[in-house]
C-alpha positions as CSV (number, residue, x, y, z in Angstrom):
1,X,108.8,-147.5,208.9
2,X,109.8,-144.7,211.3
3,X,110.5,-145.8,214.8
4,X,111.0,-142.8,216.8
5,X,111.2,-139.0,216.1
6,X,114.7,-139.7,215.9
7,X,114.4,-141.0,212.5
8,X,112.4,-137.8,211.7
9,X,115.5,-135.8,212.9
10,X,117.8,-138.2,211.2
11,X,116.1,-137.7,208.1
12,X,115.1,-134.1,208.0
13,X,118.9,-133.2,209.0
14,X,120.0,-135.1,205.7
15,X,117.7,-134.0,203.4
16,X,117.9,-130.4,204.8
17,X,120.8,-129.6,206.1
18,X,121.3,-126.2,205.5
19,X,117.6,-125.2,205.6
20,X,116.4,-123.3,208.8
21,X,114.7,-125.2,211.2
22,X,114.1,-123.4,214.5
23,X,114.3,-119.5,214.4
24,X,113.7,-116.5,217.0
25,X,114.5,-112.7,216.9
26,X,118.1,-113.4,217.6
27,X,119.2,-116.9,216.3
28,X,118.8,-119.2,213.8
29,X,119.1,-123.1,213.6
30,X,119.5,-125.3,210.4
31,X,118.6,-129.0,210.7
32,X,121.9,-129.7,210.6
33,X,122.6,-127.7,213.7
34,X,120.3,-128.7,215.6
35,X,121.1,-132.5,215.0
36,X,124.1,-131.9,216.5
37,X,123.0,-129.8,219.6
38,X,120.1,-133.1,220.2
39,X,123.7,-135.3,219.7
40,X,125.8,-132.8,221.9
41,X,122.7,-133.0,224.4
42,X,123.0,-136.9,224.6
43,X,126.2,-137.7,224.6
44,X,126.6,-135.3,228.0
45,X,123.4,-137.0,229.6
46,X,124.5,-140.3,228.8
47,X,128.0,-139.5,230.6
48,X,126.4,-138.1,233.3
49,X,125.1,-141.6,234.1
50,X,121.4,-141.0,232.4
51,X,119.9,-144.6,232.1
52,X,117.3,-145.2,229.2
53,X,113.9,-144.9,229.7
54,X,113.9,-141.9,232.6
55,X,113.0,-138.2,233.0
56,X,114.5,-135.4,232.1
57,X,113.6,-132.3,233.6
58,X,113.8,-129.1,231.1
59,X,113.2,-125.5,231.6
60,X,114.2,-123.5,228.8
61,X,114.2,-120.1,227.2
62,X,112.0,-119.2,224.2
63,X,114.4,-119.9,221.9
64,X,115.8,-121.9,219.3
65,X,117.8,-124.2,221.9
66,X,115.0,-125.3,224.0
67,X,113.4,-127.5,221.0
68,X,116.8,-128.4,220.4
69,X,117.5,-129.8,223.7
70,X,114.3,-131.7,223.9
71,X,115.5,-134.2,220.9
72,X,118.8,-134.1,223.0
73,X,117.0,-135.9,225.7
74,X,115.7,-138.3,223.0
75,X,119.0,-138.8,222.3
76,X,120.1,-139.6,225.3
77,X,116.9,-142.2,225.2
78,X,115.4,-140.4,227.9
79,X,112.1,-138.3,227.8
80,X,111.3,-134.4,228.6
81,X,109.2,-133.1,230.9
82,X,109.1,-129.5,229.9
83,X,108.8,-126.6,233.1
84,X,107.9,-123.2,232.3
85,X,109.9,-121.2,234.5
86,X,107.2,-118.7,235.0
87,X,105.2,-120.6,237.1
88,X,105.0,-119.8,240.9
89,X,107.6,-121.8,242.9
90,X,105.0,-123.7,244.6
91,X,103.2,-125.1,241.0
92,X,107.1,-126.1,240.0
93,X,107.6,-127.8,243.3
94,X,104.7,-130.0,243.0
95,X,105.8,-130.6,239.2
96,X,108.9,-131.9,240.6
97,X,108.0,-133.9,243.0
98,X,105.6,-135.5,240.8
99,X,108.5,-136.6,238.0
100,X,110.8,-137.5,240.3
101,X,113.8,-136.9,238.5
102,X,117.4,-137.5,239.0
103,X,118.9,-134.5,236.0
104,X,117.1,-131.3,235.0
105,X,118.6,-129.0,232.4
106,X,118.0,-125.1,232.2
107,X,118.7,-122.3,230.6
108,X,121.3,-120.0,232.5
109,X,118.7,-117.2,233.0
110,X,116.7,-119.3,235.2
111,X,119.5,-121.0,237.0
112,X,119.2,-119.5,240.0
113,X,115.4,-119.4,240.5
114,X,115.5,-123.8,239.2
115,X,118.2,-123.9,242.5
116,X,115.7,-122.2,244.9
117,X,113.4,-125.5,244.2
118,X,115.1,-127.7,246.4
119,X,115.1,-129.6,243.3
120,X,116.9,-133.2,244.6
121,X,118.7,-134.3,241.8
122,X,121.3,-133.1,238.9
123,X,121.0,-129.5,237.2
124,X,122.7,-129.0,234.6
125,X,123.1,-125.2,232.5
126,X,122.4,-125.8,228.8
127,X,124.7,-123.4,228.0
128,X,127.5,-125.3,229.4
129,X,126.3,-128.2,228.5
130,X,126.5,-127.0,224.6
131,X,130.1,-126.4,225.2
132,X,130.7,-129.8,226.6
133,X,129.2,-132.2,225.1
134,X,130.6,-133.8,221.9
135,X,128.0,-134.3,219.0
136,X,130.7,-136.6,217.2
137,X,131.2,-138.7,220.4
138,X,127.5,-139.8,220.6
139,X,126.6,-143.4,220.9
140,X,124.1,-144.7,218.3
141,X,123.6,-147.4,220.5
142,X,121.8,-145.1,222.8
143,X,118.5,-145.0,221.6
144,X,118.4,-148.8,220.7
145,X,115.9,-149.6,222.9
146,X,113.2,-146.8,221.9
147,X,110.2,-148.3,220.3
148,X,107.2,-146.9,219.2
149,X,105.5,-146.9,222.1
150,X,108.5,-145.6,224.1
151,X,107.7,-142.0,226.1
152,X,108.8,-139.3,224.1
153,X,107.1,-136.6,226.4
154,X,105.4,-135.6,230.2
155,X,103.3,-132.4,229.7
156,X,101.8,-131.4,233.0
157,X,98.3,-130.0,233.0
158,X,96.5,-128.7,236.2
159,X,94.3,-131.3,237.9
160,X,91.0,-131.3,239.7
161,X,92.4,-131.9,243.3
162,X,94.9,-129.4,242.6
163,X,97.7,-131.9,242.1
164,X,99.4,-131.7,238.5
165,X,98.7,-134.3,236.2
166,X,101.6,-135.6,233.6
167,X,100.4,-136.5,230.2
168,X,102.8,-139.3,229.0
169,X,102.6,-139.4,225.1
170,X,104.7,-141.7,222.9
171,X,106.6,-141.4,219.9
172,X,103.9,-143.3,218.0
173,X,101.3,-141.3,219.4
174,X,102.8,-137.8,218.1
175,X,104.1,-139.0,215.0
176,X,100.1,-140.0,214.8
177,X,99.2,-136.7,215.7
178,X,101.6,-134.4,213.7
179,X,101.1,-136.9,209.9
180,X,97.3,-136.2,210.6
181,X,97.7,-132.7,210.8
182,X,100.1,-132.4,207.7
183,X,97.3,-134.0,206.1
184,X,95.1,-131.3,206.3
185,X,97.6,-128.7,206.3
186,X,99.9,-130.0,203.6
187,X,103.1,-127.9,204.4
188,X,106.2,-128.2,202.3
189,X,109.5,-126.9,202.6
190,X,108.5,-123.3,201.8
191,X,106.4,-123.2,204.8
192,X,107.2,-120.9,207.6
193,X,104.9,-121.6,210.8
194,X,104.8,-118.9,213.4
195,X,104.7,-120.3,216.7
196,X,103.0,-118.8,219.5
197,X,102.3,-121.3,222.6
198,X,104.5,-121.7,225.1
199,X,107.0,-124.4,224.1
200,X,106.2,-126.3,227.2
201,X,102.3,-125.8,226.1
202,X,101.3,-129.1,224.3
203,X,100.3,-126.8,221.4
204,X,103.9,-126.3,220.7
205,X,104.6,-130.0,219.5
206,X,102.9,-128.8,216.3
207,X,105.7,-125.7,216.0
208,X,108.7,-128.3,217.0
209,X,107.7,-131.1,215.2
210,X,105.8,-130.2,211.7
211,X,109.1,-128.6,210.4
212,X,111.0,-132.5,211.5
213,X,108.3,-133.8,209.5
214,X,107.7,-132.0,206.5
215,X,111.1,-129.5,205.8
216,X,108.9,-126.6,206.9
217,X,110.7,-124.3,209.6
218,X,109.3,-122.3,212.9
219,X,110.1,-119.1,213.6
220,X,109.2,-118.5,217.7
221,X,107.7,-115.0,218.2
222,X,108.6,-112.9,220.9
223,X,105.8,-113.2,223.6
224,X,105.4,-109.5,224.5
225,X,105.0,-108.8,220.8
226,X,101.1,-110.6,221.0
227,X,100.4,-107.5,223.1
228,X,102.1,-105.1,220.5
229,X,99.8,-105.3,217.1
230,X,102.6,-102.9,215.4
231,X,105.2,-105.4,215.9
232,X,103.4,-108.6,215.6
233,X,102.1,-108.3,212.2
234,X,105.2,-106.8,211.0
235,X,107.3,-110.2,212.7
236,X,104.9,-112.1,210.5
237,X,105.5,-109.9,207.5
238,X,109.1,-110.1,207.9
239,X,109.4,-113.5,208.7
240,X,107.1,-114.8,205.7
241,X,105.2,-116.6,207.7
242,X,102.5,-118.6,206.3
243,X,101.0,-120.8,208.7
244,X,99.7,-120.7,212.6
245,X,98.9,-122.9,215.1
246,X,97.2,-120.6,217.7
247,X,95.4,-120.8,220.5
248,X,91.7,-119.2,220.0
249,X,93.2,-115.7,223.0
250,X,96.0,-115.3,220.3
251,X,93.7,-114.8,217.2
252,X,91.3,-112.8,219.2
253,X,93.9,-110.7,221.2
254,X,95.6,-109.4,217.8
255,X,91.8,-108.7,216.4
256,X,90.6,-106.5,219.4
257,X,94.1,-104.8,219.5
258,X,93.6,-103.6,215.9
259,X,96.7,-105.5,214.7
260,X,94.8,-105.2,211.0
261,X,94.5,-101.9,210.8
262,X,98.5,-101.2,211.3
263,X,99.5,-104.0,208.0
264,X,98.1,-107.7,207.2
265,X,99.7,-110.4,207.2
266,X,101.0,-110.8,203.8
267,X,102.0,-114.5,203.2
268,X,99.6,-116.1,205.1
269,X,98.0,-119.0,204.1
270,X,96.8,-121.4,206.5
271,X,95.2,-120.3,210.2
272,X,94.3,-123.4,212.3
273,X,93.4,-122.5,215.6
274,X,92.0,-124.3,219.2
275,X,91.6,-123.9,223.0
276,X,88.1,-123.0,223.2
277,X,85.5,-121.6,221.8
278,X,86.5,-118.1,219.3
279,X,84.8,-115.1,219.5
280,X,82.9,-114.6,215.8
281,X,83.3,-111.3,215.8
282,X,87.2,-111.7,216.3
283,X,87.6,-114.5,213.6
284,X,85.2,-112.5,211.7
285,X,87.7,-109.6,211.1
286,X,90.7,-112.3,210.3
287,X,87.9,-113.6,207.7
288,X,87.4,-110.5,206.1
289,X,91.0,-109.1,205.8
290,X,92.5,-112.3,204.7
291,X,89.8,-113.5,202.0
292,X,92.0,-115.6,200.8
293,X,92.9,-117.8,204.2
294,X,92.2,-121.1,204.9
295,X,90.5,-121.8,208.1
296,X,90.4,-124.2,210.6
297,X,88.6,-125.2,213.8
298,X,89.9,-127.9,215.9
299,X,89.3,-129.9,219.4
300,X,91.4,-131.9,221.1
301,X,92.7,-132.8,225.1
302,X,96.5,-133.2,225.7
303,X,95.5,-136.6,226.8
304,X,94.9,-137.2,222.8
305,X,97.7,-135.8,221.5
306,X,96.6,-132.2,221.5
307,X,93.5,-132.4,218.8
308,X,91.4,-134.8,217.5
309,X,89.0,-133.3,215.5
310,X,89.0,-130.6,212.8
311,X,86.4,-128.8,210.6
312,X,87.5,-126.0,207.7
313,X,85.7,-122.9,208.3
314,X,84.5,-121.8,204.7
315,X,81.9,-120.1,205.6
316,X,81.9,-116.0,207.0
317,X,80.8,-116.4,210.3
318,X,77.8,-114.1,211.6
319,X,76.9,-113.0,214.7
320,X,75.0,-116.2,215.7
321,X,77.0,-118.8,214.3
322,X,77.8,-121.6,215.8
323,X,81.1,-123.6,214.8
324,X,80.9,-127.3,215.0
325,X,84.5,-128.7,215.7
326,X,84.2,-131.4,212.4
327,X,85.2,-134.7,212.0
328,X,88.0,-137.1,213.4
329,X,91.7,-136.7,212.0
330,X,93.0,-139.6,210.6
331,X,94.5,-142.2,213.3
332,X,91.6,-140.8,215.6
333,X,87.8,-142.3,215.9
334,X,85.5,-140.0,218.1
335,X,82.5,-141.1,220.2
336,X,80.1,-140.4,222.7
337,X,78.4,-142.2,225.7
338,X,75.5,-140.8,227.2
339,X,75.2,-140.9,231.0
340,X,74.0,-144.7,230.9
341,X,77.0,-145.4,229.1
342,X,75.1,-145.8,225.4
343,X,75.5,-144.3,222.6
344,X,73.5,-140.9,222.2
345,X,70.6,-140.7,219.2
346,X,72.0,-138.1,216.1
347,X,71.5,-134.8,217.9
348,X,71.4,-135.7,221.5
349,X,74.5,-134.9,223.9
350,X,77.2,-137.2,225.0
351,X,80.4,-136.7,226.7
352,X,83.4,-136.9,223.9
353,X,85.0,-140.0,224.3
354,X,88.7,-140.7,222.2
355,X,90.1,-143.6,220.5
356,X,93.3,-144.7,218.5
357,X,96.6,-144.8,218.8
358,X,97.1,-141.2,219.0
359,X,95.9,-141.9,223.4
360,X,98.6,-140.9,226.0
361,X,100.3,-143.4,228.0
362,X,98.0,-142.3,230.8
363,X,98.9,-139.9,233.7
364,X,102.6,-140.0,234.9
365,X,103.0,-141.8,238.4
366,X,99.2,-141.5,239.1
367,X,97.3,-145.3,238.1
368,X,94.4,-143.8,239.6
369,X,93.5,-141.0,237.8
370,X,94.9,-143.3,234.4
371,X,92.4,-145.8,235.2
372,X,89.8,-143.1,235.9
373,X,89.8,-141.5,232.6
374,X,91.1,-144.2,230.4
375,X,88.5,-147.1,229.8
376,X,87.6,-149.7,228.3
377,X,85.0,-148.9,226.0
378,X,82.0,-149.6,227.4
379,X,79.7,-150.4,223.6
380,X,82.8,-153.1,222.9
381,X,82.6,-156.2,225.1
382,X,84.7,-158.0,222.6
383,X,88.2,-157.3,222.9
384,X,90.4,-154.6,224.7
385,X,89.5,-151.2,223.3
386,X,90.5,-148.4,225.5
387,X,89.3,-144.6,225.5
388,X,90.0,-141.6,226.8
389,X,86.7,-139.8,228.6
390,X,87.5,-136.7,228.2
391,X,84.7,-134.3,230.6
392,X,83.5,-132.7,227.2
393,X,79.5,-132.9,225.6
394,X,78.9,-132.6,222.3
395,X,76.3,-133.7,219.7
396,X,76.5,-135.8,216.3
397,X,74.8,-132.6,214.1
398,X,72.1,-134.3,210.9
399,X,75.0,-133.3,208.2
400,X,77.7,-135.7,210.8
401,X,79.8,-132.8,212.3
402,X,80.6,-133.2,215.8
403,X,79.4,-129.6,217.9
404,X,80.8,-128.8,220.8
405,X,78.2,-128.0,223.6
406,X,80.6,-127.3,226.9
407,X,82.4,-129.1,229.8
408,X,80.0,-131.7,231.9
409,X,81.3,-129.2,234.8
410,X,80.2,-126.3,233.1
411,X,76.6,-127.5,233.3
412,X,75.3,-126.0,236.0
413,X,71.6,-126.5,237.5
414,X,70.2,-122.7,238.5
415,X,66.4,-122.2,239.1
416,X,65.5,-125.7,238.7
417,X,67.0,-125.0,235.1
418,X,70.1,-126.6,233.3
419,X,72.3,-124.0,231.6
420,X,75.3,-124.1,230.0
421,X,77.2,-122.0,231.2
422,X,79.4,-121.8,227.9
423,X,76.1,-119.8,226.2
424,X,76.5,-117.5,228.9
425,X,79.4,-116.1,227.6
426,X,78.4,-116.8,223.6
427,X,75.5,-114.4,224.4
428,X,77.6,-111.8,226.5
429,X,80.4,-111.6,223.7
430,X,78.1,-110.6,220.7
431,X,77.3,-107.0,223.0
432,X,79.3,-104.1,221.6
433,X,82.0,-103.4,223.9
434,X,82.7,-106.6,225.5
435,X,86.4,-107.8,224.5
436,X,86.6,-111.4,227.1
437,X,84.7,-113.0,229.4
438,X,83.4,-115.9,231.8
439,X,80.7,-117.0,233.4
440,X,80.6,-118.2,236.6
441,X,78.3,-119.6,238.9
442,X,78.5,-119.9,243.0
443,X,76.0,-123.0,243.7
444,X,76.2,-121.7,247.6
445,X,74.3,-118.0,246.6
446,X,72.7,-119.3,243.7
447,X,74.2,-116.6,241.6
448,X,75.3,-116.2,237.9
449,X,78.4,-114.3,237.4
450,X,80.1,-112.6,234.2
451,X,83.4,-111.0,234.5
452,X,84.1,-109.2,231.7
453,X,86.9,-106.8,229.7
454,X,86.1,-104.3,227.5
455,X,84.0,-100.7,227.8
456,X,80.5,-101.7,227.9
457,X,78.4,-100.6,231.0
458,X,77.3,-103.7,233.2
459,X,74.3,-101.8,232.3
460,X,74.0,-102.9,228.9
461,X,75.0,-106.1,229.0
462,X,72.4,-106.8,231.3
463,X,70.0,-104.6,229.0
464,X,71.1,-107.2,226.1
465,X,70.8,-110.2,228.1
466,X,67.2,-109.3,229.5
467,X,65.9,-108.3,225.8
468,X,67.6,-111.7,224.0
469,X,67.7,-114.3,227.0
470,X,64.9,-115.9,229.7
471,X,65.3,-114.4,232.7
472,X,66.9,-117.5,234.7
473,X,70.1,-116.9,232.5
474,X,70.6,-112.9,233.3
475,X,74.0,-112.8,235.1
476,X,73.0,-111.5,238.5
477,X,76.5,-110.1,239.3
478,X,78.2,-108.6,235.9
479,X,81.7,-107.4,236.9
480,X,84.2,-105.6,234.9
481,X,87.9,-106.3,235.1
482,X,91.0,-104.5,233.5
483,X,92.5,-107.8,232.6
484,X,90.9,-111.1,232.6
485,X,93.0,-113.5,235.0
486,X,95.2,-116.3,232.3
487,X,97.2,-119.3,232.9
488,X,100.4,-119.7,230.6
489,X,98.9,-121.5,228.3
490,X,96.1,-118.1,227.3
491,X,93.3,-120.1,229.1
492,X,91.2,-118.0,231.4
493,X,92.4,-119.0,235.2
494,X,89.2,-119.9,236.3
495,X,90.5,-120.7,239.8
496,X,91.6,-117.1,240.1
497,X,87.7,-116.1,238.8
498,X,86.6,-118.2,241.6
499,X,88.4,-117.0,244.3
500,X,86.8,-113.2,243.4
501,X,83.6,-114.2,244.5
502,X,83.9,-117.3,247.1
């Protein structure tokens, strides 16, 4: 019975000691190594005064180190709240103050820009802090009060009232989360993933935590590479990597490039991928230069432990095909409440609900919001049974896969019609020329917007829409862009959309 990832670590470093664990373009780390960077990374927490149970603040670099030094806050039996450092000032600020921590840890290259934050407590440079601290001097004892349902994690995510929200997950929760996914993906120790979120993104955990669990290893590609299709392929090449965990703007970005026509991947063997909603025409072209590639969809909130769902994608997609998002992982169960709180009829909408252990601990320092989207479900008056409402529709299809229809706030009501906005943009991406978009609307001027990339004319799309779509769902105002506003994680900034037009 594992406890923590600890034991995961503990285990993985003794059964694979040698064998690569972390890797980027410039450095490698065995399990081995980094077991005693996560004990090197403790023991100097703990004599700094770090008390069980408490925050740690870390923004690192995209390398090899920074997963490291997230198992050295375990160590320490603290938890990480990872910062990216290229945020704006202001976003970190409010990050901070919403952790309240007493230590933060950074890399050196963003030392000076972590001091400008008027951050109140500690901050400590890993770099030094790997020169310090003394992996044979660590007390076991440290960690003796982590249980399952300890905090192993606070990923922030942006919130509704523009203050950021902390997802607190536990140990048990992402051990949950990562032994469901090996389930489907059934890595072994001559897997190499190829990681490409942001390793404070909650997609990472997959990347940090598969190789712990399995023997596999990650390598972390360079981030300006996904905008270089000569070099990314080739990374994958030369790093043999046979599995990614990408976010649907990674697949799609290396498609429209023309990554393919450069090499293909040659070791591939697994693409699971998530986010929102992929362009067919972009997975299309992965489907039909790796024949031989397993596919999979899946959906999932950070408040979940990243996804909860998957469905494998054996069939070639066509223009008009739409992916359902499958069936519940193990340690998840999936339902939907309609707006009276019941239970929809097979093929009627309902907003996703999520059960199971795999449920954060709620939102960090914010009960509201916790008790808010974390309820007691409302079809079981019998004991405590608690999910997470998670703002997304979706129908039971005949056949039992779950399709995702849209966010309840991307349901708009235009004309004295409701329209998803989400088929909006399914409709604008099959025209010829059209790389990205989003729809929009501006309930004030009762207007439809599509911002788009890519070298159609406005012209056409409008052309398309008014020959394929009823005329209450032609985009009024159909604006190019050269680059589609994104947050770190790849999503599309909507707020920056917004602010174009109000």
């Amino acid at each position: 019975m594992y406890t923590s990832v600890l034991d995961w670590l503990d285990h993985a470093s003794a059964d694979h000691t040698d064998r690569i664990a972390y890797a980027d373009a410039e450095q490698r780390l065995t399990f081995g190594q980094v077991d005693q960077i996560s004990r090197a990374v403790g023991d100097f927490l703990l004599n700094k005064g770090a008390l069980p149970a408490e925050p740690v603040v870390v923004m690192g670099a995209r390398n090899v180190f920074t997963p490291a030094c997230y198992l050295g806050v375990v160590r320490a039996g603290c938890f990480y709240a990872p910062a990216d450092a290229e945020l704006p000032a202001g976003r970190l600020q409010q990050i901070l103050e919403v952790i309240d921590a007493a230590y933060m840890i950074v890399s050196r290259t963003y030392l000076d820009k972590a001091q400008a934050l008027g951050f109140s407590g500690k901050i400590f440079v890993l770099e030094d802090i790997l020169e310090e601290g003394d992996p044979a001097a660590y007390r076991e004892d440290a960690v003796c009060g982590i249980t399952e349902t300890s905090p192993l994690y606070v990923i922030f995510t942006s919130g509704s009232t523009g203050k950021p929200k902390g997802v607190i997950t536990s140990h048990y929760s992402l051990m949950c989360y990562i032994d469901a996914v090996q389930s489907v993906l059934q890595l072994d120790e001559s897997d190499v993933l190829g990681n490409q979120a942001p390793l404070d993104y909650i997609a990472a955990v997959r990347d940090i935590y598969l190789p712990l669990y399995t023997g596999a290893s990650s390598f972390i590609i360079p981030k300006n590479e996904f905008a270089m299709p000569d070099r990314l392929f080739g990374t994958l090449n030369s790093q043999k990597v046979t599995t990614l965990c990408w976010s649907t703007a990674g697949l799609e970005i290396a498609a429209r490039l023309g990554a393919f026509k450069i090499q293909v991947p040659e070791h591939l063997r697994r693409v699971i991928f998530s986010g929102a909603v992929i362009s067919n025409k972009y997975l299309r072209i992965w489907q039909d230069y790796l024949p031989e590639v397993r596919f999979f969809n899946q959906y999932g909130p950070t408040e979940a432990t990243a996804s909860c769902t998957v469905y494998e994608v054996k069939e070639k997609v066509e223009e008009d095909t739409r992916l359902p998002i499958g069936r519940p992982y193990p340690h998840y169960r999936i339902l939907l409440l309609d707006e009276q709180g019941k239970e929809p009829a097979v093929g009627n909408p309902g907003e996703i609900c999520v059960g199971g252990p795999v449920l954060a601990l709620g939102y960090y320092r914010d009960p509201e919001r916790t008790r808010a989207a974390f309820i007691q479900n409302p079809l079981n008056d019998r004991y405590r049974d608690i999910i997470y409402r998670t703002g997304d529709l979706g129908r039971i299809r005949e056949d039992g896969l779950l399709e995702f229809l849209g966010r309840k706030d991307r349901q708009i009501k235009h004309l004295g019609h409701r329209i998803e906005l989400d088929e909006i943009e399914i409709e604008a991406g099959k025209a010829e020329g059209v790389d990205t978009c989003c729809a929009m609307y501006d309930p004030k001027k009762s207007l439809l917007y599509l911002f788009y990339c890519g070298q159609a004319t406005s012209k056409e799309i409008a052309l398309m829409f008014r020959a394929d779509m009823p005329a209450f769902m032609v985009p009024r105002k159909i604006i190019r862009l050269e680059g589609m506003p994104t947050l770190a994680n790849g999503k599309i900034d909507m707020k920056a959309l917004r602010e174009m037009f109000s």
